[in-house]
DSSP file (Angstrom, degrees, kcal/mol; ACC not computed):
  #  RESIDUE AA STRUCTURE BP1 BP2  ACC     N-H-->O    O-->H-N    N-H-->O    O-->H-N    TCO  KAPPA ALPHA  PHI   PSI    X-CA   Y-CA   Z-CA
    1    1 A X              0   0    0      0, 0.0     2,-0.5     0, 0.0     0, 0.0   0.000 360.0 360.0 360.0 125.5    2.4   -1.1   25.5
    2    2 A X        +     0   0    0      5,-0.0     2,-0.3     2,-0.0     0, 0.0  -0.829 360.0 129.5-128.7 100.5    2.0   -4.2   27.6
    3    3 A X     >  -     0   0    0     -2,-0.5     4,-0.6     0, 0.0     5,-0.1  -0.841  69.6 -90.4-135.2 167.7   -1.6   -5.6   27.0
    4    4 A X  T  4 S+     0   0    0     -2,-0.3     4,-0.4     2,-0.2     5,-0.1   0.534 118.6  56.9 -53.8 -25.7   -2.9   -8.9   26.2
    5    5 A X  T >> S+     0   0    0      1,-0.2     4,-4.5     2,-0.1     3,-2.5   0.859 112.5  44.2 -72.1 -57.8   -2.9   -8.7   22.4
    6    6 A X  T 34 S+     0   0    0      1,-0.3     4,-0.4     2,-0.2    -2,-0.2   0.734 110.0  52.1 -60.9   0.1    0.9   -7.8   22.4
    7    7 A X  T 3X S+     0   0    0     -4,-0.6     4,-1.0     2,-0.2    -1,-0.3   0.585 115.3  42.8-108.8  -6.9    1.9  -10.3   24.9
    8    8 A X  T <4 S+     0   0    0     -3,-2.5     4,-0.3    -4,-0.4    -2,-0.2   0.679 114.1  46.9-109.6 -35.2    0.1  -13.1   22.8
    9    9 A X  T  < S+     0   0    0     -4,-4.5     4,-0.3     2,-0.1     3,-0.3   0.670 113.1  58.3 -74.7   2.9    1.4  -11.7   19.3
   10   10 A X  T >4 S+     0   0    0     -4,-0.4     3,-4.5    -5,-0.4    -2,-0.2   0.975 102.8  56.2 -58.3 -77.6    5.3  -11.6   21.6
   11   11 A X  T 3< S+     0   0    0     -4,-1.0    -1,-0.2     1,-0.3    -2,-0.1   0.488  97.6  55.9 -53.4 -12.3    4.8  -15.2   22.1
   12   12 A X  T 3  S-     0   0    0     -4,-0.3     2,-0.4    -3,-0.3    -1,-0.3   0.653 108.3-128.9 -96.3 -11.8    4.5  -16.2   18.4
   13   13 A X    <   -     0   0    0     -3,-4.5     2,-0.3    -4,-0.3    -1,-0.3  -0.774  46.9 -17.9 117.2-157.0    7.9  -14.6   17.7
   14   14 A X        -     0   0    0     -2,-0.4     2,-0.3    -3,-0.1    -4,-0.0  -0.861  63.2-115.5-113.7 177.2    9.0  -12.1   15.2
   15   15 A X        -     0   0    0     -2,-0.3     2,-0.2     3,-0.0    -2,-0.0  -0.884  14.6-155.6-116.4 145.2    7.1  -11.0   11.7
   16   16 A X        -     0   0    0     -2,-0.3     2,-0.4    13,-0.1     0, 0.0  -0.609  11.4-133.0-120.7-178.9    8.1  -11.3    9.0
   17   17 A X        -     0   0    0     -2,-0.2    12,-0.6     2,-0.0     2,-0.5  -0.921  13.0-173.3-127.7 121.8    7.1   -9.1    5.8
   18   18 A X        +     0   0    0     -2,-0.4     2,-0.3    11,-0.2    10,-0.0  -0.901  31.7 164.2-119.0 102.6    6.2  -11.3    2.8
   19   19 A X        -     0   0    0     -2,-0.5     8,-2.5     0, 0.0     2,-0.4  -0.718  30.0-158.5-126.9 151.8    5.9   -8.0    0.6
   20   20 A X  B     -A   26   0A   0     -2,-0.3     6,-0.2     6,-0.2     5,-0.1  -0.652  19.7-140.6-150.5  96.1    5.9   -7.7   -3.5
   21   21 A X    >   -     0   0    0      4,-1.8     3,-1.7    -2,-0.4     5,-0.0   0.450  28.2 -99.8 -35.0 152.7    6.9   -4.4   -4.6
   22   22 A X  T 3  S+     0   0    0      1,-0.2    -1,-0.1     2,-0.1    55,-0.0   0.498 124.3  59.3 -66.4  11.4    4.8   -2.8   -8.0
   23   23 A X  T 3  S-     0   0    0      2,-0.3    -1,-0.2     0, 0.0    -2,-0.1   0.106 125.9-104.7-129.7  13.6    7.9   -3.9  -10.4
   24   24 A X  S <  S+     0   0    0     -3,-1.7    -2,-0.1     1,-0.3    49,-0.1   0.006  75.1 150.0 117.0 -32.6    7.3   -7.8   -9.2
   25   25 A X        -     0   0    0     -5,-0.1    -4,-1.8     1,-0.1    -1,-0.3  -0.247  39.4-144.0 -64.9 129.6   11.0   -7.1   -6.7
   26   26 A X  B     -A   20   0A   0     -6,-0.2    -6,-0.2     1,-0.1     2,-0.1  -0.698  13.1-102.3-103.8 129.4   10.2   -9.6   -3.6
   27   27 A X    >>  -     0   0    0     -8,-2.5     4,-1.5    -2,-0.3     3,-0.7  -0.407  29.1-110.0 -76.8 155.7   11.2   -8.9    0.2
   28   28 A X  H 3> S+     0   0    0      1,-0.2     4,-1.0     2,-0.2     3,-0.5   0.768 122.9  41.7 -36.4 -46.5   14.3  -10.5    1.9
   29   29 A X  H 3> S+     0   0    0    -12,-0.6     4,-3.3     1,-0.2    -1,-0.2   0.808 112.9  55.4 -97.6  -1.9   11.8  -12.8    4.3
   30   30 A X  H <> S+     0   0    0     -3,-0.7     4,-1.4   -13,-0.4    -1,-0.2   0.799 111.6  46.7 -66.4 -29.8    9.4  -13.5    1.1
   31   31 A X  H  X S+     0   0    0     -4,-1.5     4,-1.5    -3,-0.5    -1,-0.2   0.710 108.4  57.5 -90.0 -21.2   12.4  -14.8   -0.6
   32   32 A X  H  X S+     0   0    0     -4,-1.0     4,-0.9    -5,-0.3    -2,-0.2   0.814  98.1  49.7  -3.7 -90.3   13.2  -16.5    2.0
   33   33 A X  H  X S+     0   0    0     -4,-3.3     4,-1.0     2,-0.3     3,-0.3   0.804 111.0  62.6 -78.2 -36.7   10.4  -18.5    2.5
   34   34 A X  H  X S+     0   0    0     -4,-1.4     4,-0.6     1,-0.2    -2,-0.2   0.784 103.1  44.2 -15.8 -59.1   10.8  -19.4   -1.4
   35   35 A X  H >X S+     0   0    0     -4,-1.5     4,-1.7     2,-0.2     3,-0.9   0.776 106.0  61.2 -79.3 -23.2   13.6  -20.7   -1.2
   36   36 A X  H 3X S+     0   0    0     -4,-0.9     4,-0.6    -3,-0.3    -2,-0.2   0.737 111.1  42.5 -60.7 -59.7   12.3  -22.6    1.9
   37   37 A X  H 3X S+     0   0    0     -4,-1.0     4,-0.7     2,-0.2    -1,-0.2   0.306 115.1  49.6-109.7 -24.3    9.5  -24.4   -0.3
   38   38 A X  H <X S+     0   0    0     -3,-0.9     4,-3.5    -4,-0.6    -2,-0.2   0.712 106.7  51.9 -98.2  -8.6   11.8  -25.2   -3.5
   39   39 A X  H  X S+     0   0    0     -4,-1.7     4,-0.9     2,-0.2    -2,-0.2   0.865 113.4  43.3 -85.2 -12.1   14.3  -26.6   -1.7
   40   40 A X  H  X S+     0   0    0     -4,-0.6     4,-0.5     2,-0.1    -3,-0.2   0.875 121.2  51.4 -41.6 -50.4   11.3  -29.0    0.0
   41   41 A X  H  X S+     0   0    0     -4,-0.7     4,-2.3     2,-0.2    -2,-0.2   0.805 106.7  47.2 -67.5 -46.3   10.2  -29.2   -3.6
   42   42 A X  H  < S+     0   0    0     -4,-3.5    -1,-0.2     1,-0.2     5,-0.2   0.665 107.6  50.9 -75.9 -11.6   13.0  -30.0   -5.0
   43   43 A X  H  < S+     0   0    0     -4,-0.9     3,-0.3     2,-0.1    -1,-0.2   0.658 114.4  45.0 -80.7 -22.7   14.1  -32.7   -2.9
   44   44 A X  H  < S+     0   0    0     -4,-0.5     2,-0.4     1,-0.2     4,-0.2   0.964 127.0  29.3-104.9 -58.5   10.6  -34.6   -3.1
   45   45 A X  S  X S+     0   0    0     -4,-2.3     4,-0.5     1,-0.2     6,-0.2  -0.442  77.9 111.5-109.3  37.7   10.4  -34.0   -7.1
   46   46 A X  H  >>S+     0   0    0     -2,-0.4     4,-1.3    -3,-0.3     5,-1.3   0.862  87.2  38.7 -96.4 -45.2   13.7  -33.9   -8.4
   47   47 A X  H >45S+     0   0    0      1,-0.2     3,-1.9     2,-0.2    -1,-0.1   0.995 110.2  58.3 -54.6 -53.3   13.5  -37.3  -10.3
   48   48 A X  H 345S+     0   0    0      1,-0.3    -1,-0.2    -4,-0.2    -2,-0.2   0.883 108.3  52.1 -53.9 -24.7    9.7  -36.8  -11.5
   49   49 A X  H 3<5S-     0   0    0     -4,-0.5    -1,-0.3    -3,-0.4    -2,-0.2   0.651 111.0-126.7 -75.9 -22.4   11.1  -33.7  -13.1
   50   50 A X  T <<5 +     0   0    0     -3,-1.9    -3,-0.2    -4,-1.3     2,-0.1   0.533  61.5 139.9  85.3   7.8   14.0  -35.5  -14.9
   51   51 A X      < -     0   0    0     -5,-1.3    -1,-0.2    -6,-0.2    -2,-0.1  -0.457  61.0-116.1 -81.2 162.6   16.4  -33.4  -13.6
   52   52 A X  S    S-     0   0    0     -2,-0.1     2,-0.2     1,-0.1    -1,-0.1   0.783  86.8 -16.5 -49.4 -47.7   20.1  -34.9  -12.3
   53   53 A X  S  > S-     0   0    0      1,-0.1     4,-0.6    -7,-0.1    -1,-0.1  -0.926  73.0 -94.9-166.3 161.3   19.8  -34.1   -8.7
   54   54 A X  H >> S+     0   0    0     -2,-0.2     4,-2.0     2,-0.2     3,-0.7   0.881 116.6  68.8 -59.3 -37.8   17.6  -31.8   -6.1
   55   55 A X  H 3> S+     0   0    0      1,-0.3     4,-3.3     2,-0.2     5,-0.5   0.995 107.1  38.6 -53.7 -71.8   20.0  -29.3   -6.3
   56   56 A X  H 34 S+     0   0    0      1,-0.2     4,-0.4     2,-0.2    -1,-0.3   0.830 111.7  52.7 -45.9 -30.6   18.9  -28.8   -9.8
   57   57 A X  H <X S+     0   0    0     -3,-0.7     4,-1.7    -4,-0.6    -2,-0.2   0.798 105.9  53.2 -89.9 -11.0   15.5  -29.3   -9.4
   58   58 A X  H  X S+     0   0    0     -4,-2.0     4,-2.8     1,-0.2     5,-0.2   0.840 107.0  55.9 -89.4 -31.9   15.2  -26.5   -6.4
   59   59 A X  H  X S+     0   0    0     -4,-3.3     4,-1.9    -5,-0.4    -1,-0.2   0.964 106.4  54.4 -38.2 -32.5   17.0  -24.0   -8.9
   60   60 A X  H  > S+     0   0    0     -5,-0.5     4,-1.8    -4,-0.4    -2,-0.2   0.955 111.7  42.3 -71.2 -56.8   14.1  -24.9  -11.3
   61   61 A X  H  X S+     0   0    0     -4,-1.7     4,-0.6     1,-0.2    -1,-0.3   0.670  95.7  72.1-101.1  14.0   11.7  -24.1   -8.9
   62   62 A X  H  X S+     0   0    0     -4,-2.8     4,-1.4   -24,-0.1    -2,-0.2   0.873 105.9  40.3 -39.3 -55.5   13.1  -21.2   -7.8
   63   63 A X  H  X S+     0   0    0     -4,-1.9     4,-1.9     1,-0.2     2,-0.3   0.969 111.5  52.5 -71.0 -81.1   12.1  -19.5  -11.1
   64   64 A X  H  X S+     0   0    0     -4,-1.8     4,-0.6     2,-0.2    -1,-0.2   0.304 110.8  41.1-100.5  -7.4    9.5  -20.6  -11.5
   65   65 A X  H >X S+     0   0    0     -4,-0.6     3,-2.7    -2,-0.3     4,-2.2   0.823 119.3  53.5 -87.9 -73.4    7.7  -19.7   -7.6
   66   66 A X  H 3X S+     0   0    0     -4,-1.4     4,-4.7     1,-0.3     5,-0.3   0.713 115.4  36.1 -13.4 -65.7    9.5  -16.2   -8.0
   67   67 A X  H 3X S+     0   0    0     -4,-1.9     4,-2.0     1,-0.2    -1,-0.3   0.765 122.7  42.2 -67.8 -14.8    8.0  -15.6  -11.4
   68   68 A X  H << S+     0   0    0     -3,-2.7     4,-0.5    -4,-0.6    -1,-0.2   0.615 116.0  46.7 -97.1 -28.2    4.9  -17.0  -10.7
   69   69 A X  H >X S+     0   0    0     -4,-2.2     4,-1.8     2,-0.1     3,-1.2   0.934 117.7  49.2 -84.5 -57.5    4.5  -15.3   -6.9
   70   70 A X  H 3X S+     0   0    0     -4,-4.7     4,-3.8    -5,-0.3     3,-0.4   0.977 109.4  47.8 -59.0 -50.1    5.7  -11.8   -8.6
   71   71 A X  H 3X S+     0   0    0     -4,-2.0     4,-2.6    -5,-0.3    -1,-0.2   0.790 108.5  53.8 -58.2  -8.8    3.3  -11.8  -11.6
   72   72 A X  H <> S+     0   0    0     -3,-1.2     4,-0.6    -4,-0.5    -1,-0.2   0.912 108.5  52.7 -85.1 -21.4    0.1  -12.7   -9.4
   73   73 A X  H  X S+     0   0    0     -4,-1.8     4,-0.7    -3,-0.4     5,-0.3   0.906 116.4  42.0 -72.0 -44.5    1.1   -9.6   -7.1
   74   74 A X  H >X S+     0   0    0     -4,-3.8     4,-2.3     1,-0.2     3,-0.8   0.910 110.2  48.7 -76.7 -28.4    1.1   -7.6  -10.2
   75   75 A X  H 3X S+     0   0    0     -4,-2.6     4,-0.9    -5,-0.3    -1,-0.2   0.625 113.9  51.8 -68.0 -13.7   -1.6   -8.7  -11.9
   76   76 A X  H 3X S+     0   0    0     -4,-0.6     4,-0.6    -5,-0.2    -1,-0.2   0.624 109.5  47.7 -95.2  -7.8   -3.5   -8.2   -8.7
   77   77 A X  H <X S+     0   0    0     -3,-0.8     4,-2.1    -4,-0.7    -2,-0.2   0.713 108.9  55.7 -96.6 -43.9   -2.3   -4.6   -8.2
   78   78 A X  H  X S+     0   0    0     -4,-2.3     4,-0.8    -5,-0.3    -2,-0.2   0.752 111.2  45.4 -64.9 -24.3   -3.2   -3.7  -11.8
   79   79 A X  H >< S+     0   0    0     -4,-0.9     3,-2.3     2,-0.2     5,-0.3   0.906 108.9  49.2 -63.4 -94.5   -6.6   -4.8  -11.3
   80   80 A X  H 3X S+     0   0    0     -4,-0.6     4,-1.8     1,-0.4     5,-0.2   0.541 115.6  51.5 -47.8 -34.2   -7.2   -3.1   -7.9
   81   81 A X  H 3X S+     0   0    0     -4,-2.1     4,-1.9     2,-0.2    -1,-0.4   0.934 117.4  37.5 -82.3 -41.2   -5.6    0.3   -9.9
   82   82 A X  H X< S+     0   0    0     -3,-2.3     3,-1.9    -4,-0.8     5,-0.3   0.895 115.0  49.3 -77.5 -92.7   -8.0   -0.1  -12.7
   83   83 A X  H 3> S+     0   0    0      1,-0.3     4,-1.6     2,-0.2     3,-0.5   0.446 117.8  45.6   2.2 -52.6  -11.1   -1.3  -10.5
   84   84 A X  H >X S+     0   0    0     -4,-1.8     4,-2.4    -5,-0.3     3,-1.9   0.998 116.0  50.1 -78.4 -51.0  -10.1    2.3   -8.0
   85   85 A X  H <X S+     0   0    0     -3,-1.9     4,-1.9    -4,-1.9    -1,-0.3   0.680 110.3  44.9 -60.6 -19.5   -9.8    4.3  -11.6
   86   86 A X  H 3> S+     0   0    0     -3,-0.5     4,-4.3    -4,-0.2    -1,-0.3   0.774 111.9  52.7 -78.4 -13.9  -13.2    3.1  -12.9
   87   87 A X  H <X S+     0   0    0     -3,-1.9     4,-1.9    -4,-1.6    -2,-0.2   0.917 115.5  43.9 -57.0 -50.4  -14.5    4.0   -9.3
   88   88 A X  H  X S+     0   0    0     -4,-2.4     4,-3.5     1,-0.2     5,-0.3   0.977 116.0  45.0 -51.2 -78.8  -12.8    7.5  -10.1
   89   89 A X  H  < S+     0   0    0     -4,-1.9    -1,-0.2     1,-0.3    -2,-0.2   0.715 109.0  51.6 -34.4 -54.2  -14.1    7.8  -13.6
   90   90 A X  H ><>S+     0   0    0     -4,-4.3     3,-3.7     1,-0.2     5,-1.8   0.992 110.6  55.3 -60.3 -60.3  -17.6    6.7  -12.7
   91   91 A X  H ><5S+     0   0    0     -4,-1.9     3,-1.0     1,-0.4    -2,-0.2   0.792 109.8  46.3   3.9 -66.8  -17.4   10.0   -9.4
   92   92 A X  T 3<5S+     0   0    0     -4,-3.5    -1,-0.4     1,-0.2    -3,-0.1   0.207 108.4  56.9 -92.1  22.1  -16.5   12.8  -12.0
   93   93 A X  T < 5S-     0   0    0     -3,-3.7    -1,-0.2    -5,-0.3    -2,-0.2  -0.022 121.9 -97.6-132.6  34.1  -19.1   11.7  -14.3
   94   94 A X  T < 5S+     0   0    0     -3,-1.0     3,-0.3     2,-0.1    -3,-0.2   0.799  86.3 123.7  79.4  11.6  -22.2   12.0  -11.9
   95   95 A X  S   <S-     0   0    0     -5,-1.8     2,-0.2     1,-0.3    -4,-0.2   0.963  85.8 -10.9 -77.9 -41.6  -22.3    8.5  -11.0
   96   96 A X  S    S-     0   0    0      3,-0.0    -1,-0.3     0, 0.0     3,-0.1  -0.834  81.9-162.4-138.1  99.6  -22.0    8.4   -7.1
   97   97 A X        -     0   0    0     -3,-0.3     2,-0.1    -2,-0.2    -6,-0.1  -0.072  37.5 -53.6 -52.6-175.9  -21.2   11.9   -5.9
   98   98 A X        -     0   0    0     -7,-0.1     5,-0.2     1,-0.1    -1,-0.1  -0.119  66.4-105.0 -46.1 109.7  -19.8   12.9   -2.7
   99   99 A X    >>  -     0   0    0     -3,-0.1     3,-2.2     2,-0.1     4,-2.0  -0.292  25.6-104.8 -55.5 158.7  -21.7   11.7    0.8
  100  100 A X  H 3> S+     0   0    0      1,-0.4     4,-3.0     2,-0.3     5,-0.3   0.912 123.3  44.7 -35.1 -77.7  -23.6   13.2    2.9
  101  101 A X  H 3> S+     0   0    0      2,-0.2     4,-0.5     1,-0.2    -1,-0.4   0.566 111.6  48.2 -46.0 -13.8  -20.9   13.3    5.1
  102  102 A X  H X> S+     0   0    0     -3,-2.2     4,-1.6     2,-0.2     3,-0.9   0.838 111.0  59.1 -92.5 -54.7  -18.2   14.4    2.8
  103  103 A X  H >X S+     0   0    0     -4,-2.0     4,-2.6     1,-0.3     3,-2.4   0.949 110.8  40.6 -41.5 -70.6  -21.0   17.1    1.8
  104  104 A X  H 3X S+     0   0    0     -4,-3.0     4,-3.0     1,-0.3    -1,-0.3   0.785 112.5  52.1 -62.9 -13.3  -21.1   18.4    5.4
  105  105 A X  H <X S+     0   0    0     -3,-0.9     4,-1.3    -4,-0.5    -1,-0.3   0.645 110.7  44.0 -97.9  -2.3  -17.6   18.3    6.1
  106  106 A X  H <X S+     0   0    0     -3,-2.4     4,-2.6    -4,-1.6     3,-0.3   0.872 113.5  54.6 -77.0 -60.5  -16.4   20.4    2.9
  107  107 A X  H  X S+     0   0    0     -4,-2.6     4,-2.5    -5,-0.4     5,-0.2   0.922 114.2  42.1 -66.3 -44.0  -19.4   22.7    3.9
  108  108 A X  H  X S+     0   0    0     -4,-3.0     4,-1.8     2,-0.2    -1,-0.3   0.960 113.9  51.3 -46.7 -50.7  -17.5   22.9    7.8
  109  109 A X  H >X S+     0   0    0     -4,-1.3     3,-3.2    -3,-0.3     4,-0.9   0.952 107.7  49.7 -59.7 -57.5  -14.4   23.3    6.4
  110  110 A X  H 3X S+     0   0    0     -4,-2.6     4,-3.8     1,-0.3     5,-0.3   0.899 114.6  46.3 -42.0 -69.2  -15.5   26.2    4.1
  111  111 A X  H 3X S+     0   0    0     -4,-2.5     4,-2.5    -5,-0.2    -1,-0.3   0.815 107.2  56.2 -30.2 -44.1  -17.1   27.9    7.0
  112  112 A X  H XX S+     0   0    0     -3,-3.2     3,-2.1    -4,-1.8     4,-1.8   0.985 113.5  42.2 -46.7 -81.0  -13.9   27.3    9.2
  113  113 A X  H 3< S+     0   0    0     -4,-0.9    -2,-0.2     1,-0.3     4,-0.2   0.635 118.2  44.6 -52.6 -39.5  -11.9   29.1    6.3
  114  114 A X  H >X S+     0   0    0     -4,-3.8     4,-1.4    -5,-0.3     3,-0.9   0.950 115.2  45.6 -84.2 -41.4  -14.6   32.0    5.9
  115  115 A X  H << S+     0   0    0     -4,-2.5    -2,-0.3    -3,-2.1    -1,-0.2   0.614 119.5  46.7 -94.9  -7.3  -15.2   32.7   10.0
  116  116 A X  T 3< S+     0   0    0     -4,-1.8    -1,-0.3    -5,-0.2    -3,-0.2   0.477 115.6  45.4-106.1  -2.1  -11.0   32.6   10.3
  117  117 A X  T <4 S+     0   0    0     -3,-0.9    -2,-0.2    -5,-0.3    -3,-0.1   0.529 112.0  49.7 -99.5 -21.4  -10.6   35.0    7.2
  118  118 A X  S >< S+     0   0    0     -4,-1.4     3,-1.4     2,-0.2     4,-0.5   0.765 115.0  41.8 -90.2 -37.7  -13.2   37.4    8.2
  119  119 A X  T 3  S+     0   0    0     -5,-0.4     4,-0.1     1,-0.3    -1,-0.1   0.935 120.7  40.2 -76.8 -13.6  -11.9   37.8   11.7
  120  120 A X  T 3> S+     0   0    0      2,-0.1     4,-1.2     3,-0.1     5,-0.4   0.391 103.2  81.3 -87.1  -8.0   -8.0   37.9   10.6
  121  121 A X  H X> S+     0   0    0     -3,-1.4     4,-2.1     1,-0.2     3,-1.2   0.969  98.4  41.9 -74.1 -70.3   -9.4   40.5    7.1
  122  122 A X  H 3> S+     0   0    0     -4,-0.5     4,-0.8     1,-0.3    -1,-0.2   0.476 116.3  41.7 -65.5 -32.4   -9.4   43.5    9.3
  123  123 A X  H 3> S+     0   0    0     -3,-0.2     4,-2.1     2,-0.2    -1,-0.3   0.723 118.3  50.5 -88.3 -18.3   -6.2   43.0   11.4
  124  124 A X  H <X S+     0   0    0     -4,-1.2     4,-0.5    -3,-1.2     5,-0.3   0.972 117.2  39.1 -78.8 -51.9   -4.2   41.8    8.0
  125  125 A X  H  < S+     0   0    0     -4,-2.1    -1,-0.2    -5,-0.4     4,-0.2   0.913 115.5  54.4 -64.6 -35.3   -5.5   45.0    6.1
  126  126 A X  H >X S+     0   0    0     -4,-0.8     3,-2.2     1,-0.3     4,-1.4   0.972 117.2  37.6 -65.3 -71.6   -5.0   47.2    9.4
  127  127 A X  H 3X S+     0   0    0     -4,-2.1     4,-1.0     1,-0.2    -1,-0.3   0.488 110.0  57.6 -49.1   3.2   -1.3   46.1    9.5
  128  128 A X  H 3< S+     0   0    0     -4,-0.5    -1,-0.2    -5,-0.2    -2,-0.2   0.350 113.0  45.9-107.1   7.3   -0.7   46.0    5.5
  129  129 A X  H X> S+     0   0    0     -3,-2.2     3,-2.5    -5,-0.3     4,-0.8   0.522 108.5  57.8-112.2 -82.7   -1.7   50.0    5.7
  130  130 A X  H >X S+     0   0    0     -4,-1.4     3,-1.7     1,-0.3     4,-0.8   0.402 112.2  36.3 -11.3 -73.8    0.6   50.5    8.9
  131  131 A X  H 3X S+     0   0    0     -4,-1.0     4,-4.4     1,-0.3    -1,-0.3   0.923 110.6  61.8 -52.9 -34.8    4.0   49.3    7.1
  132  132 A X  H <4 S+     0   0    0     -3,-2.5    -1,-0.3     1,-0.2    -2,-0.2   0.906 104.2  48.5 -60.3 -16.7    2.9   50.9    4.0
  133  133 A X  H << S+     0   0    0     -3,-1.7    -1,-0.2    -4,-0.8    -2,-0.2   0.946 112.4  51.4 -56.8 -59.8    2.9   54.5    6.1
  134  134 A X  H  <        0   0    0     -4,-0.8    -2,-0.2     1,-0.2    -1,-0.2   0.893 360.0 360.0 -41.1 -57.1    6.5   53.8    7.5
  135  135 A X     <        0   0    0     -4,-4.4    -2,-0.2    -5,-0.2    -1,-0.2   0.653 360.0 360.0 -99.4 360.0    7.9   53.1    4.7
Protein backbone atom coordinates (compact mmCIF):
# COMPACT_ATOMS: atom_id res chain seq x y z
CA UNK A 1 0.00 0.00 0.00
CA UNK A 2 1.65 3.14 -1.16
CA UNK A 3 -0.72 6.22 -0.38
CA UNK A 4 -0.20 9.40 1.25
CA UNK A 5 -1.03 8.49 4.78
CA UNK A 6 1.65 5.74 4.73
CA UNK A 7 4.30 7.65 3.10
CA UNK A 8 3.86 10.47 5.73
CA UNK A 9 3.53 7.96 8.86
CA UNK A 10 7.15 6.17 6.81
CA UNK A 11 8.71 9.51 7.24
CA UNK A 12 8.27 9.68 11.01
CA UNK A 13 10.16 6.39 11.40
CA UNK A 14 9.25 3.30 13.23
CA UNK A 15 6.48 2.70 16.18
CA UNK A 16 6.98 1.90 18.92
CA UNK A 17 4.36 0.03 21.33
CA UNK A 18 4.21 1.68 24.79
CA UNK A 19 1.86 -1.27 25.99
CA UNK A 20 0.97 -2.25 29.89
CA UNK A 21 -0.16 -5.69 30.14
CA UNK A 22 -3.41 -6.51 32.86
CA UNK A 23 -0.67 -7.82 35.60
CA UNK A 24 1.06 -4.14 35.50
CA UNK A 25 4.25 -6.16 33.06
CA UNK A 26 5.50 -3.09 30.71
CA UNK A 27 6.63 -3.51 26.94
CA UNK A 28 10.38 -3.55 25.82
CA UNK A 29 9.94 0.12 24.02
CA UNK A 30 7.70 1.46 27.17
CA UNK A 31 10.60 0.49 29.33
CA UNK A 32 12.61 1.93 27.31
CA UNK A 33 11.40 5.23 27.23
CA UNK A 34 11.50 4.90 31.25
CA UNK A 35 14.50 4.50 31.55
CA UNK A 36 15.07 7.34 29.01
CA UNK A 37 13.19 9.93 31.50
CA UNK A 38 14.91 8.63 34.90
CA UNK A 39 18.04 8.75 33.65
CA UNK A 40 17.16 12.73 32.52
CA UNK A 41 15.68 12.75 35.97
CA UNK A 42 18.19 11.61 37.66
CA UNK A 43 20.85 13.61 36.37
CA UNK A 44 18.90 16.97 36.97
CA UNK A 45 17.71 15.89 40.66
CA UNK A 46 20.18 13.68 42.03
CA UNK A 47 21.34 16.20 44.70
CA UNK A 48 17.77 17.62 45.55
CA UNK A 49 17.04 14.05 46.37
CA UNK A 50 20.03 13.58 48.72
CA UNK A 51 21.13 10.82 47.02
CA UNK A 52 25.30 10.24 46.35
CA UNK A 53 25.26 10.45 42.69
CA UNK A 54 22.75 10.29 39.47
CA UNK A 55 23.42 6.90 39.02
CA UNK A 56 21.56 6.44 42.22
CA UNK A 57 19.05 8.73 41.86
CA UNK A 58 17.90 7.29 38.21
CA UNK A 59 17.65 3.74 39.97
CA UNK A 60 15.23 5.63 42.39
CA UNK A 61 13.21 6.74 39.75
CA UNK A 62 13.14 3.88 37.96
CA UNK A 63 10.81 2.36 40.69
CA UNK A 64 9.13 4.68 41.21
CA UNK A 65 7.84 5.65 37.09
CA UNK A 66 7.48 1.76 36.66
CA UNK A 67 5.27 1.40 39.67
CA UNK A 68 3.58 4.32 39.29
CA UNK A 69 3.10 3.99 35.18
CA UNK A 70 1.93 0.12 35.87
CA UNK A 71 -0.64 0.83 38.67
CA UNK A 72 -2.39 3.77 36.61
CA UNK A 73 -2.80 1.15 33.65
CA UNK A 74 -4.36 -1.06 36.06
CA UNK A 75 -6.43 0.99 37.91
CA UNK A 76 -7.65 2.29 34.59
CA UNK A 77 -8.40 -1.16 33.19
CA UNK A 78 -10.26 -2.15 36.42
CA UNK A 79 -12.41 0.74 36.00
CA UNK A 80 -13.17 0.36 32.25
CA UNK A 81 -14.06 -3.66 33.36
CA UNK A 82 -16.34 -2.58 36.08
CA UNK A 83 -17.88 0.56 34.10
CA UNK A 84 -18.43 -2.46 30.81
CA UNK A 85 -19.94 -5.01 33.75
CA UNK A 86 -22.38 -2.42 35.15
CA UNK A 87 -23.23 -1.70 31.35
CA UNK A 88 -23.79 -5.62 31.26
CA UNK A 89 -25.69 -5.79 34.47
CA UNK A 90 -27.91 -2.81 33.73
CA UNK A 91 -28.78 -4.95 29.75
CA UNK A 92 -29.98 -8.25 31.52
CA UNK A 93 -32.05 -6.38 33.86
CA UNK A 94 -34.35 -4.39 31.31
CA UNK A 95 -32.40 -1.38 31.42
CA UNK A 96 -31.39 -0.65 27.65
CA UNK A 97 -32.28 -3.70 25.65
CA UNK A 98 -31.07 -4.60 22.32
CA UNK A 99 -31.41 -1.95 19.25
CA UNK A 100 -33.32 -1.73 16.73
CA UNK A 101 -30.73 -2.81 14.65
CA UNK A 102 -29.45 -5.65 16.77
CA UNK A 103 -33.39 -6.53 16.88
CA UNK A 104 -33.50 -6.83 12.99
CA UNK A 105 -30.44 -8.51 12.50
CA UNK A 106 -31.08 -11.51 15.11
CA UNK A 107 -34.60 -11.51 13.44
CA UNK A 108 -32.43 -11.95 9.71
CA UNK A 109 -30.23 -14.25 11.09
CA UNK A 110 -33.11 -16.46 12.48
CA UNK A 111 -34.77 -16.41 9.10
CA UNK A 112 -31.45 -17.19 7.39
CA UNK A 113 -31.24 -20.41 9.70
CA UNK A 114 -35.04 -21.34 9.26
CA UNK A 115 -35.15 -20.69 5.05
CA UNK A 116 -31.57 -22.87 5.05
CA UNK A 117 -33.09 -25.67 7.41
CA UNK A 118 -36.32 -26.02 5.61
CA UNK A 119 -34.79 -26.38 2.23
CA UNK A 120 -31.80 -28.81 3.41
CA UNK A 121 -34.93 -30.83 6.07
CA UNK A 122 -36.10 -32.78 3.10
CA UNK A 123 -32.74 -33.79 1.38
CA UNK A 124 -31.18 -34.59 5.10
CA UNK A 125 -34.23 -36.78 6.01
CA UNK A 126 -34.31 -38.29 2.21
CA UNK A 127 -30.66 -39.30 2.60
CA UNK A 128 -30.85 -40.44 6.53
CA UNK A 129 -33.77 -43.06 5.18
CA UNK A 130 -31.53 -44.10 2.16
CA UNK A 131 -28.41 -45.35 4.32
CA UNK A 132 -30.71 -46.65 6.84
CA UNK A 133 -32.16 -49.14 3.91
CA UNK A 134 -28.54 -50.24 2.88
CA UNK A 135 -27.55 -51.03 5.84
Amino acid sequence: WDTNATTILRSYGRVRGLVVGPRGELSKDLVDLIAMAATAAGMKNWMELGEESARLARARYLRVFRRKIALAAVRVQAIWMSSRLQQARAQNAGGSGPSQREKVQRWRTKRAHEEYANTHASFRSANHSAHRRRG
